[in-house]
N, C-alpha and C positions, 0 to 999 in steps of 0.2 A: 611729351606735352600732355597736358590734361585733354580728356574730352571737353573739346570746348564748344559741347552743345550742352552738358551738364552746369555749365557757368549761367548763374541767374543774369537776368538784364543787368543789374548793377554793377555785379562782378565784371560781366561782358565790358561793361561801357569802362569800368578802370581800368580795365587790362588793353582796350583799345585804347584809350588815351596815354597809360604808358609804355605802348609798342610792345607789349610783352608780343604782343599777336596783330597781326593785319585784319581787317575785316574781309579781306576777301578769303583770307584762311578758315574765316569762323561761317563764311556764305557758305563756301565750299563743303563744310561739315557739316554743315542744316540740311544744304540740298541731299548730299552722300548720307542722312540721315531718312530723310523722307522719300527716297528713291527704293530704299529697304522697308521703308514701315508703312507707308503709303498706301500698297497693294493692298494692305489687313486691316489700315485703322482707317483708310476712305476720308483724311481728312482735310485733304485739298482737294477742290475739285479743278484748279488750274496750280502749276507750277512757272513761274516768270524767271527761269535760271538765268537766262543771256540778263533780261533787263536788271538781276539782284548784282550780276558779275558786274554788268558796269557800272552801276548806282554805288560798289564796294570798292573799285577801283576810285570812285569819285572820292568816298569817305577816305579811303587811305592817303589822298593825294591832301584833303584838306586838314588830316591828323596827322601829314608830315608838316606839314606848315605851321601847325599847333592854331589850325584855324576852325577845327569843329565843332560841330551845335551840341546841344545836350544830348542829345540818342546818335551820333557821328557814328556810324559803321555799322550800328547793333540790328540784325534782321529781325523780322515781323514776319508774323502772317497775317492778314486783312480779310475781312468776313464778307460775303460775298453780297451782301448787301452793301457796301459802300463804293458810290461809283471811283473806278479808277481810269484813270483817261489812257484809254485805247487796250485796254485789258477786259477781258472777260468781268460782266459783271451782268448776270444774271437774276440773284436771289433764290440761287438753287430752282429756278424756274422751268418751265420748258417753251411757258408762251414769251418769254425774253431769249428764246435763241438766237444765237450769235451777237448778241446785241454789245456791243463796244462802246465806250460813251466819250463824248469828243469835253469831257469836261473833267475834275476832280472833286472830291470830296473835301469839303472843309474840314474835316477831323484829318484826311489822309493827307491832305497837302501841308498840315500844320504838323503832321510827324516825318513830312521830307523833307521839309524848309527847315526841320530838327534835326536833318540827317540822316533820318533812319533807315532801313535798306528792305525792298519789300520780295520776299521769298516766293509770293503765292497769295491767291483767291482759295479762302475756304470752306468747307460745307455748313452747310445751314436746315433748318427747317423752311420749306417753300413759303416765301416770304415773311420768313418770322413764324408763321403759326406752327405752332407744336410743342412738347415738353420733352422730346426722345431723340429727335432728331432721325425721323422717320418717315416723314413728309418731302424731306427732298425728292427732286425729280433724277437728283443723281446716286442715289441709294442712300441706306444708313449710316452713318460713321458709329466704328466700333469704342465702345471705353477701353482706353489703354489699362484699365484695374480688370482683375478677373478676382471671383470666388478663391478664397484659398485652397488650395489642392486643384482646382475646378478649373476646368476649360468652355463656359457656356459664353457667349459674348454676350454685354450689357449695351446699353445705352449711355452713354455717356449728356443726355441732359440737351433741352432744348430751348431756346433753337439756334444757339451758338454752338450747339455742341461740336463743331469743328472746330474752332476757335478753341473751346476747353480741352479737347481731345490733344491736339497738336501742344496747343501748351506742356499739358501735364507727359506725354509721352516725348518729350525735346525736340521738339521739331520746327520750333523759333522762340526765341527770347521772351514772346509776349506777342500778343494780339487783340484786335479789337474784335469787339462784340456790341453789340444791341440789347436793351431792354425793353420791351414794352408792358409784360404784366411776372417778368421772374427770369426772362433768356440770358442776363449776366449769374445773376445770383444761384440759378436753380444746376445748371449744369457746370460752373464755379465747383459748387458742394459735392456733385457726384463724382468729379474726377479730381479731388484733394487739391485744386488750385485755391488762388483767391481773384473775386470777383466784385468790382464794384458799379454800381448804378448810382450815376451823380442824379445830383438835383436838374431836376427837366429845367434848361434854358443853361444849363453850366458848357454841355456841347450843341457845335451847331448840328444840325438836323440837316441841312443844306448838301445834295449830293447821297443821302442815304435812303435808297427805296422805302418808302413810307408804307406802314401797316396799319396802325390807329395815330394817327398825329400829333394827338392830344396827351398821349402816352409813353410814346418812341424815345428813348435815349441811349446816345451812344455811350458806351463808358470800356475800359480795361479788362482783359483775363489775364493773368501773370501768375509766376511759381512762387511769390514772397508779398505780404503788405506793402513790403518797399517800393520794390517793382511796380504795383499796383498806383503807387503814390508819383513813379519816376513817369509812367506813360500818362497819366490823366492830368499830370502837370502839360505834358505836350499835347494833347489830343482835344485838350478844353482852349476856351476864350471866345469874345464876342464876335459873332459875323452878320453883319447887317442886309447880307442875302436869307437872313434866316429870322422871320421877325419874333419865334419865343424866345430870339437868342436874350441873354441875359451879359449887362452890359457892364460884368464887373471887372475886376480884376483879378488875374488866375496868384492863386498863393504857390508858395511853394510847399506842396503839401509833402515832398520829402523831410523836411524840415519839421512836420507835426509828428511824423513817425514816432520817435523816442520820446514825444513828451509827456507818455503816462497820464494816469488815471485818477490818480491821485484827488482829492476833492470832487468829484464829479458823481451825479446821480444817475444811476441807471433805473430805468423802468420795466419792469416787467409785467406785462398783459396779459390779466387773466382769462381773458377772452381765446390766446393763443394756446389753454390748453385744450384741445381736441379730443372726444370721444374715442377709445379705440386707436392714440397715440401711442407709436411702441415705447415702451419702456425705456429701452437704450437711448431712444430722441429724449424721453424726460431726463433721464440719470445725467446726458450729454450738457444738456440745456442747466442745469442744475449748478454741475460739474463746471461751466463758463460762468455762471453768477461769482461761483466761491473764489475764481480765479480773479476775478475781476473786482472783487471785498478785497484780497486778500494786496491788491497794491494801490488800496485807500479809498475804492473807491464806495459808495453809499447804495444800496440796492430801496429801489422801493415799488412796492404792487403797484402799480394804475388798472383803471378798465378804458379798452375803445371797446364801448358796446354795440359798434353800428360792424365791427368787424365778419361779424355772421352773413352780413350782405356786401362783403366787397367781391365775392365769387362770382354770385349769379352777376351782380351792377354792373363787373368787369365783361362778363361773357353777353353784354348788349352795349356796351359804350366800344370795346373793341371791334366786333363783328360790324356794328353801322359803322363807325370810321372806314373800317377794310372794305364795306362793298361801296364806299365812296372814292377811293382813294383808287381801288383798282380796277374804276368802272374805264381809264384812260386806257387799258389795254385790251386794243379789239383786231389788229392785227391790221392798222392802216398803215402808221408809220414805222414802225420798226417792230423786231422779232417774230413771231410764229407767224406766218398766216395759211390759213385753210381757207382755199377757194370755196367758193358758194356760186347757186345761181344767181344772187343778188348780195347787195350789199348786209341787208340784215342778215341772209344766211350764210354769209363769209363771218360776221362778229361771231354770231350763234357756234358756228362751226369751230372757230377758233378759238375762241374760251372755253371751248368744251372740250378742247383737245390738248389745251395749255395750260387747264389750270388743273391740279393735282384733286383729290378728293375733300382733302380737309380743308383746303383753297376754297372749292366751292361750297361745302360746309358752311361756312363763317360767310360768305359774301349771303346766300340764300340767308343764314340766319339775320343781317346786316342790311338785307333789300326787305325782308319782313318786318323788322320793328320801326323800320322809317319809314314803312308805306302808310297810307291815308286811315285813320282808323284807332293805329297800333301806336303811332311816335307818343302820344300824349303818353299810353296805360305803360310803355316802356323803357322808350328813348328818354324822354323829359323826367319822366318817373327817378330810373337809374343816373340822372346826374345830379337830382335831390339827393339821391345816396348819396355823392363821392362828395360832395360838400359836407354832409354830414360826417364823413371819415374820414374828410381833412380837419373837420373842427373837435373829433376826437383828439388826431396829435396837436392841434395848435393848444388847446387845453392841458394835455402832458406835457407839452413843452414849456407852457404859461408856467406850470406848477412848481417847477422848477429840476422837472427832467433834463437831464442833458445828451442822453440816447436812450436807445432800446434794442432789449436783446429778445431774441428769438428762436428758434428753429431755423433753418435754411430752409428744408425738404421732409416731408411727411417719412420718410426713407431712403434709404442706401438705394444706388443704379439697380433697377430689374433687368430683365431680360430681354434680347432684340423680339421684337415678334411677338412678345408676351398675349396669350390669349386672352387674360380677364382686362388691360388695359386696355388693348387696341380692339376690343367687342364691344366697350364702351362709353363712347368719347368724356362723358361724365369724370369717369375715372380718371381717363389722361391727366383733365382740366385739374382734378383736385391735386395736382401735383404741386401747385401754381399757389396752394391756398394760405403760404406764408408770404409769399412774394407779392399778390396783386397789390394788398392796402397802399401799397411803395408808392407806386406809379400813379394810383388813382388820387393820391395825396400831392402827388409831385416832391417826392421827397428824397435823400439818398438813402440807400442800403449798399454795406457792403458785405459779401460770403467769403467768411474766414476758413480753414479745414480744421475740423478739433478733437476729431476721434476718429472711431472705426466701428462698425456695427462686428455681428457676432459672426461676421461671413468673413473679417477682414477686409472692408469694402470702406471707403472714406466717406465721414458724415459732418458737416458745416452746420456752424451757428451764423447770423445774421445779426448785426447790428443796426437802426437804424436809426438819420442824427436828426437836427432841425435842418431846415431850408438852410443851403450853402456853405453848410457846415462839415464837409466833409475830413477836416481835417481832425477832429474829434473822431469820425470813424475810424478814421489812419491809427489813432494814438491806440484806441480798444482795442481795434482788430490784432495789433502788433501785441499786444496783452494777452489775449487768447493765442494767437501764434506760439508769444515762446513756450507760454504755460503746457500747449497742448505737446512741444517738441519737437514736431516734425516726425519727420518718418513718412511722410505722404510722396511718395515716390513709388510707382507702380514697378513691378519686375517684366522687362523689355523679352518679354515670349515674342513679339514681335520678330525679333531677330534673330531668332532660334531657326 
């Protein structure tokens, strides 16, 4: 029989529907996968084996009956920011220890009530913040890609980067991730997956540890566009515990996959060429236009000029959300608590103990520009920006744009530990500096894999469409895919 951890979601979900394979055969080879790879790529930080076994027996019982949902049998991994009821869910934290939640996620209950079969809790950056996936409280998770010839371990991309890691090295069919200013798209691209971030209000938010609110959305990491298109069909739709939820109707964006490019104007921003861009990112970027002319469709220059200011605007509209959002954890009602002689020196004590460094980074940056003084020169300031670089795309879009293509990532994965990033946080940030416009706009992006730099390391283009439009990403992205070929499968040193 095939490795049938090698079988993409779709494949998985056909071969489960016609009994080629039981789902509890294909659980058992995820777990017997992540049990060997686990130790080295750190990319779960809970395994839920008994509850995948029975959840797989469930699907097998209701694809003998020919009564299964769209994802019937096919396992997951779940990022560890979405709560799951009575499973570990933390957000890679330490001041949410042992914390269990007596409730579900509306993204996670809408891929069970699908069928789907859940493998594991996986690592994250501490609450979202990060671009390396290096801020967890439960270490880094390693890129399953290595340097050709080379044994250095990379980063595999933040702050999903477990979600991508696991993906791209088999270790579940597909998983959810989080975006708030790049965490689908940015670590998507370093580890040859594809990643998309829908339109904010496309999923609920409901049940997902919140980092900036206003920015947060859940969306897809998977090994194919299709895939990407099978799970954000399940994972989206309206929930009225969630008030940006958006009150449409989910499409079947599998069904926009194959529909080509044909007719359609792509825009290109001149804004997105960067100073001191490597080369291989222009050739890449280039190299996706001509692919994308070459099956009809129409390329043309736009400018967002306000693009120079979505980095800083992002690193003060982010930071205040966060030090509002996580001012609820002081160690009263659930997770860490560190005893004090009083009540303020137990909060004191315990967020000092629970929250990681770059946690406390962003909240101190986040408690400064909303204090008495500074909201006006900052806070208010930076969301004059993000209107003005929402009315950049609405203008591209008026014009008669129909996406926009991009860069993913300044660069291929660096290195864990890297000295010149992590000495200064500036640096990290600018990892982020194709991805924030997305979020600040409220718009979709999706990260395709489309090349390889000169290390042999996977490099992604980015697409991004109009509000609700994601099914025009699906059709690009699948454009760029075949063009680019494939071959984005990392070599399983793991298992050596």
């Amino acid at each position: 029989m095939t490795d049938l951890t090698k079988l993409n979601l779709a494949a998985t979900r056909d071969g489960l529907k016609n009994r080629d394979f039981t789902s509890l055969e294909v659980t058992e080879a995820y777990l017997s996968a992540i049990e060997t790879a686990n130790p080295k790529l750190n990319a779960y930080i809970e395994v839920t084996a008994q509850q995948a076994r029975e959840m797989a027996e469930q699907s097998d019982h209701k694809l003998n009956s020919r009564d299964g949902g769209p994802l019937e049998g096919v396992p997951l991994g779940i990022k560890d920011l979405f709560a799951t009821r009575h499973v570990h869910t933390q957000a890679a934290s330490h001041i949410l220890k042992d914390f269990k939640p007596e409730y579900e996620s509306r993204v996670t209950q809408n891929l069970w009530d699908d069928g789907a079969v859940m493998l594991g809790k996986l690592n994250m950056d501490e609450f979202a913040m990060g671009s390396s996936n290096e801020t967890s409280h439960y270490g880094p998770v390693v890129n399953p890609w290595r340097e050709e010839g080379g044994n250095k371990d990379l980063v595999p991309g933040g702050s999903s980067g477990g979600s991508a890691a696991a993906v791209s090295s088999w270790l579940c069919a597909a998983a959810t991730a989080t975006d708030t200013g790049g965490s689908i798209r940015q670590p998507a691209a370093l580890t040859g997956t594809v990643g998309i971030k829908p339109t904010y209000g496309r999923c609920s938010r409901w049940g997902i540890v919140a980092f900036a609110s206003s920015l947060d959305q859940a969306g897809p990491i998977a090994r194919t566009v299709e895939d990407a298109a099978i799970m954000l069909t399940s994972m989206a739709g309206f929930d009225p515990m969630d008030s940006t939820s958006a009150d449409l109707a989910v499409p079947d964006f599998a069904a926009a996959v194959e529909r080509g490019v044909n007719g359609l104007t792509i825009g290109v921003p001149r804004e997105y060429r960067m100073d001191g861009m490597p080369e291989e990112i222009e050739k890449l970027w280039h190299e996706g236009l001509e692919w994308l002319k070459a099956e009809g469709a129409q390329i043309k220059d736009i400018s967002l000029p306000h693009t120079k200011y979505a980095l800083p605007a992002y690193y003060i509209v982010a930071p205040a959300e966060a030090s509002s959002n996580l001012a609820r954890y002081d160690g009263v009602k659930y997770g860490l608590r560190v005893a004090g002689k009083d009540i303020t020196d137990m909060y004191e004590l315990t967020r000092a103990e629970g929250f990681g460094r770059e946690v406390k980074r962003r909240v101190m940056i986040g408690t400064y520009v909303l204090s008495a003084g500074y909201y006006d020169a900052y806070y208010v300031r930076a969301q004059k920006v993000r209107t003005l670089i929402k009315r950049d795309f609405e203008l591209a879009f008026a014009d008669g744009v129909d996406a926009i293509l991009t860069p993913a990532t300044p660069s291929a994965a660096f290195g864990i530990a890297d000295q010149e990033m992590n000495s200064d946080p500036v640096k990290m940030y600018l990892n982020d500096i194709f991805t924030v416009t997305v979020n600040m706009a409220g718009l979709p992006g999706i990260a395709v894999p489309a090349g390889k730099d000169h290390r042999g390391l996977p490099l992604g283009l980015q697409l991004i469409g109009k509000p609700f439009d994601e099914e025009t990403l699906f059709a690009a992205g699948r454009v760029i895919e075949k063009a680019a070929g494939g071959g984005f499968e990392p070599s399983d040193w793991w298992s050596a």
